[in-house]
C-alpha positions as semicolon CSV with decimal commas, in nm:
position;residue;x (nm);y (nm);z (nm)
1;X;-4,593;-1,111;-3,995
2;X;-4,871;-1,084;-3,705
3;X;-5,209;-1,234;-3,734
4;X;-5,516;-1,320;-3,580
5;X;-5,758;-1,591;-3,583
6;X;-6,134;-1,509;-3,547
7;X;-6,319;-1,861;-3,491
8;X;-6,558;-1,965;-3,198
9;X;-6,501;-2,329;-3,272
10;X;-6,225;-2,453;-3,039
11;X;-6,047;-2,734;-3,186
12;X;-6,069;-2,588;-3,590
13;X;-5,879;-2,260;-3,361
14;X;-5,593;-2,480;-3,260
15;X;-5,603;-2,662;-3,596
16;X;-5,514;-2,380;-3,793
17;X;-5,264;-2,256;-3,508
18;X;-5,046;-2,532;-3,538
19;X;-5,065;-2,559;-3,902
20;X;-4,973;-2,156;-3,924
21;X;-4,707;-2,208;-3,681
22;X;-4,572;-2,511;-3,865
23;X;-4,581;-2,435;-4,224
24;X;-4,542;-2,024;-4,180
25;X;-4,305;-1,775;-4,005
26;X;-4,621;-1,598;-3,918
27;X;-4,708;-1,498;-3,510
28;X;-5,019;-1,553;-3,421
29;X;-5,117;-1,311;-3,141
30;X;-5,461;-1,280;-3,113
31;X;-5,775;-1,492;-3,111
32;X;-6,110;-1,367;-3,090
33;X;-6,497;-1,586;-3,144
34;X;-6,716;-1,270;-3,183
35;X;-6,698;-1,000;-3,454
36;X;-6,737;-0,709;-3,277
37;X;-6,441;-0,757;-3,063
38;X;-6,245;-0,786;-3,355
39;X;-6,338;-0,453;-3,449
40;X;-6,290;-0,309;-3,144
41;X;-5,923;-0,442;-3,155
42;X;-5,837;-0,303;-3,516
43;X;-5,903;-0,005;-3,374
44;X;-5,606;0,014;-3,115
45;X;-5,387;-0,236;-3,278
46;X;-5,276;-0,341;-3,647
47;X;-5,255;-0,683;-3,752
48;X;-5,109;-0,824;-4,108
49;X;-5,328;-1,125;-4,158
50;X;-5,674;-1,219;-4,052
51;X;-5,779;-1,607;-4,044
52;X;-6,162;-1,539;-4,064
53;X;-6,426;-1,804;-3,986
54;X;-6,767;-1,663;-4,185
55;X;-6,991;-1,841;-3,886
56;X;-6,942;-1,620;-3,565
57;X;-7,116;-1,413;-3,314
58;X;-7,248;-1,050;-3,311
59;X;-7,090;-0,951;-3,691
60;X;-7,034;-1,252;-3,945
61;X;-6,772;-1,310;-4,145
62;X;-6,831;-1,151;-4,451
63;X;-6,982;-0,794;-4,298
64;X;-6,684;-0,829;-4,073
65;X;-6,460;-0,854;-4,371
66;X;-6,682;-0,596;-4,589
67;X;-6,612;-0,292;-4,270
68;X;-6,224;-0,416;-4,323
69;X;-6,239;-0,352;-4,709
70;X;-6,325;0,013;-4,617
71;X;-5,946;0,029;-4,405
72;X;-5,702;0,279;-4,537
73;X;-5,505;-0,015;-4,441
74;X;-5,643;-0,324;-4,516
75;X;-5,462;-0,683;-4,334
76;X;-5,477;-0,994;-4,597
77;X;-5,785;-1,159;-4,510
78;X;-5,862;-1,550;-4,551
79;X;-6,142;-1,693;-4,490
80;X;-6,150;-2,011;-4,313
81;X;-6,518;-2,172;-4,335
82;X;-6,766;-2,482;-4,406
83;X;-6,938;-2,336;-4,657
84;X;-6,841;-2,293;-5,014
85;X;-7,143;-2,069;-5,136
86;X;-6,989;-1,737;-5,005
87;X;-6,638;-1,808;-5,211
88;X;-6,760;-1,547;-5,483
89;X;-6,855;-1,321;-5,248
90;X;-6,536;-1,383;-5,066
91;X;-6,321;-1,269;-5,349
92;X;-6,527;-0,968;-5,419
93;X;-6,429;-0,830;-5,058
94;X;-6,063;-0,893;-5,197
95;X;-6,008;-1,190;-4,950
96;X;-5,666;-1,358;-5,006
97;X;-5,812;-1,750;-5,027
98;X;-6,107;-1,892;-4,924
99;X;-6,019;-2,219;-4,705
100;X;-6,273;-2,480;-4,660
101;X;-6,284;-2,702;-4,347
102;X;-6,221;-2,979;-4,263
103;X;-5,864;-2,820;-4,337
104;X;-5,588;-2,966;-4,621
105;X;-5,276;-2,989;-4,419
106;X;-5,104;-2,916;-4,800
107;X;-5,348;-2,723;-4,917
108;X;-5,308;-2,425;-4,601
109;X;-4,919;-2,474;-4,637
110;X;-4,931;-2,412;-4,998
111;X;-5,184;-2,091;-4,859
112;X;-4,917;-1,968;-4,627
113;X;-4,572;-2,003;-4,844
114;X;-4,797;-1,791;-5,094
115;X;-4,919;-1,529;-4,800
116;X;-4,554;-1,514;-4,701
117;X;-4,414;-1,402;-5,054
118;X;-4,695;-1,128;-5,062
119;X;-4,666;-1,017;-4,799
120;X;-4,277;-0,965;-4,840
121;X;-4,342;-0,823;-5,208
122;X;-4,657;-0,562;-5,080
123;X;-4,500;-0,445;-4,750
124;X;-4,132;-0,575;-4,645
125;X;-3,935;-0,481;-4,978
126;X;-4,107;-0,104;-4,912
127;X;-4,001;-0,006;-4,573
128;X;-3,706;0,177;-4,557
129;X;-3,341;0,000;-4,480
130;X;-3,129;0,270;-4,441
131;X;-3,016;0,285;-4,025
132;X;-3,075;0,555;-3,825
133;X;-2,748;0,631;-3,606
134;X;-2,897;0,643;-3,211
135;X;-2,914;0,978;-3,049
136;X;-2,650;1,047;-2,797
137;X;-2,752;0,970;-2,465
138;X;-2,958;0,659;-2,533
139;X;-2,718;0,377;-2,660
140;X;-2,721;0,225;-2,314
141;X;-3,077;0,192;-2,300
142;X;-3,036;-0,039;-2,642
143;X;-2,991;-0,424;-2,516
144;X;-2,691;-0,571;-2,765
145;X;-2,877;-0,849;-2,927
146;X;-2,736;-1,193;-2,745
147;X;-2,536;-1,057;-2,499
148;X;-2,493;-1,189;-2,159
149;X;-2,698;-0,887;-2,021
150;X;-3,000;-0,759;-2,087
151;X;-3,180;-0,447;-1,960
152;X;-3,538;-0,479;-1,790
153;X;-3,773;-0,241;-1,698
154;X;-3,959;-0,227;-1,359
155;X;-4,129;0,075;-1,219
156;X;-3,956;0,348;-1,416
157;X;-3,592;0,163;-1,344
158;X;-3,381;-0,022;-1,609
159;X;-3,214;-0,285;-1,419
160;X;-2,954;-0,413;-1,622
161;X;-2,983;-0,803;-1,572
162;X;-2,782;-1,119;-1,633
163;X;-2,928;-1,337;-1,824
164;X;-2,869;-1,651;-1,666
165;X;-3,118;-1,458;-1,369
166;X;-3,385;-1,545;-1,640
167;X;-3,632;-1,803;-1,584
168;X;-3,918;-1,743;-1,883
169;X;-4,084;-1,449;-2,025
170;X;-4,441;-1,452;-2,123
171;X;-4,654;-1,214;-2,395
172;X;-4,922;-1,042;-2,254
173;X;-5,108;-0,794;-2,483
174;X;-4,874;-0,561;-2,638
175;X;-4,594;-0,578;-2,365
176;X;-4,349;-0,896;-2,216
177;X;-4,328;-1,023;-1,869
178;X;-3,996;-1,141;-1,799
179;X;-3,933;-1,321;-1,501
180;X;-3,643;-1,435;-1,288
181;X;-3,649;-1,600;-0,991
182;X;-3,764;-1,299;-0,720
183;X;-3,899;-1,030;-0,942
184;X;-4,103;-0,940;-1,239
185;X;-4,006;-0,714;-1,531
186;X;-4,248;-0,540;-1,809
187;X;-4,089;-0,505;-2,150
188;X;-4,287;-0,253;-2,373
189;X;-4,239;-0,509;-2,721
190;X;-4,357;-0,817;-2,812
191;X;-4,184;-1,159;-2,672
192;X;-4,101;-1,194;-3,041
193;X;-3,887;-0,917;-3,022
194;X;-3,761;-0,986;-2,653
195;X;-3,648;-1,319;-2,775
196;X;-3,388;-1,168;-3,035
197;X;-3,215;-0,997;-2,687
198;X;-3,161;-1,368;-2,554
199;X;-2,906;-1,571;-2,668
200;X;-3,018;-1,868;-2,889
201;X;-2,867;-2,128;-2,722
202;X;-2,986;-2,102;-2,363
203;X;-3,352;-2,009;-2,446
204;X;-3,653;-2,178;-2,639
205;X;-3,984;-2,036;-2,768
206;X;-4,173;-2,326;-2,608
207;X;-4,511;-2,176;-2,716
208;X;-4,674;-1,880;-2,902
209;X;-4,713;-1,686;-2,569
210;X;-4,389;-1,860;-2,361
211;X;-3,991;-1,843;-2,370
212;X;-3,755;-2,059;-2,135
213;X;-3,432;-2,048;-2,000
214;X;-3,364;-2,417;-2,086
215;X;-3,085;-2,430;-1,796
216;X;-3,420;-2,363;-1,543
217;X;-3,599;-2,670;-1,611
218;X;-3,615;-2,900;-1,354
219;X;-3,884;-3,118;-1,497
220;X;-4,070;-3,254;-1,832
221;X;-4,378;-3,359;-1,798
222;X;-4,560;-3,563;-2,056
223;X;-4,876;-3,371;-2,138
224;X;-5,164;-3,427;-2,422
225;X;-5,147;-3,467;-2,742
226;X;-4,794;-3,565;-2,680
227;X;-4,712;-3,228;-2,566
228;X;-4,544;-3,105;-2,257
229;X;-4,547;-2,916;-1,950
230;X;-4,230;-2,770;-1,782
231;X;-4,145;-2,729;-1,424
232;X;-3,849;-2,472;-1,366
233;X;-3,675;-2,475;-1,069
234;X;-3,716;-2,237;-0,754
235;X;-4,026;-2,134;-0,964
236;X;-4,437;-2,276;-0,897
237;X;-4,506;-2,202;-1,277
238;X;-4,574;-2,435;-1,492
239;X;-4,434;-2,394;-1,899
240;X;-4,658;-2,548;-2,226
241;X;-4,487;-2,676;-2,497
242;X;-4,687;-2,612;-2,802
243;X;-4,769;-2,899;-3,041
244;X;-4,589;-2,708;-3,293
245;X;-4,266;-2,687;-3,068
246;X;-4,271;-3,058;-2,961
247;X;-4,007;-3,174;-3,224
248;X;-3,734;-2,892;-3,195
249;X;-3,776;-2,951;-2,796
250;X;-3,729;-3,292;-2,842
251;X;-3,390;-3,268;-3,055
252;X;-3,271;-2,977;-2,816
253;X;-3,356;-3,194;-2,482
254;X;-3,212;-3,490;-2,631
255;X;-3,555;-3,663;-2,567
């Protein structure tokens, strides 16, 4: 599942990104603070949940959510606010839950297992499972899923590529940037999707927006809130650890 989180308050916008990213499967791609940008993104790109604060810029909550009631297809919506007096309202749009702030770490992981289950019942169980065999021609351009190679893209050219050559990849709207030490690659999916190419063992998702070839760090770098930040070797770049990723990092790094 995809989502987005509309909310102009910083901290309550990481809040609930760790606590999706925790307690929930679910990617968070997006985050916007003003209504009308979310709009204008729903109208290039889906998304299957929307965390939506009722106290933003330009279009509030609830007109923003009444415009998305009107979709042929509609993403869950729940509302994430202060304010309890719009929860009737809130369930007349249809909204999934109404979540009050300051947030119950139980109360938005009970919210997500539930999300999750409907989400699989509404949409995943629906979509067809029966394979397609791949035209003749273009099972080369198909990465096998863990190998040791992978094939990139740059200017037109698939360059098939070791994967050891890979230092971190990096989402960046609707495409990937994969990099290695010399050169930079653009991957037409998402990084979730890039990441099921690599195998498991060598590379981390280190944050929502960052994966690293584990064998390319040269140093770890206590950062805030107990977080880190990742030198790689031969590389300038600097890698986050989310909060959410601090613990697996820890066990994998022996830390």
């Amino acid at each position: 599942m995809r989502a987005i989180i509309v909310e102009d308050e910083i901290p309550a916008r990481e809040e609930l990104e760790y606590l999706v990213e925790t307690y929930s499967g679910i990617e968070v791609t997006h985050f916007f603070d003003d209504g009308l940008d979310v709009l204008k993104f729903l109208q290039e790109q889906d998304t299957d949940v929307i965390f939506l604060d009722i106290n933003i810029p330009s279009l509030d909550g609830m007109l923003l959510a009444s415009t998305i009631s009107k979709f042929t297809k509609r993403p869950y919506i729940v509302f994430t606010t202060a304010y309890k007096e719009h929860a009737a309202q809130a369930f007349e749009l249809e909204a999934f839950d109404y979540i009050l702030k300051p947030y119950d770490e139980k109360r938005i992981a009970a919210m997500l297992s539930r999300l999750e289950a409907a989400y699989k019942r509404d949409f995943a169980e629906s979509k067809p499972t029966t394979a397609h065999p791949i035209p003749k021609g273009q099972q080369n351009e198909i990465p096998l899923k863990n190998s040791s190679r992978v094939n990139l893209k740059k200017n037109d050219k698939i360059i098939v590529t070791d994967v050891n050559d890979i230092y971190y990849a990096l989402a960046s709207e609707k495409v990937t940037l994969v990099y290695t030490q010399q050169e930079e690659y653009t991957m037409p999916m998402s990084i979730t999707e890039f990441d099921s190419l690599l195998p498991e063992s060598q590379f981390f998702r280190c944050h929502r927006s960052y994966t690293v070839n584990l064998t390319k760090i040269r140093e770890i770098v206590p950062w805030f809130n107990q977080t880190y930040i990742l030198r790689l070797r031969d590389l300038s770049e600097e890698i986050p650890v989310s909060r959410s990723k601090v613990k697996a990092f820890r066990q994998i790094m022996h830390l």
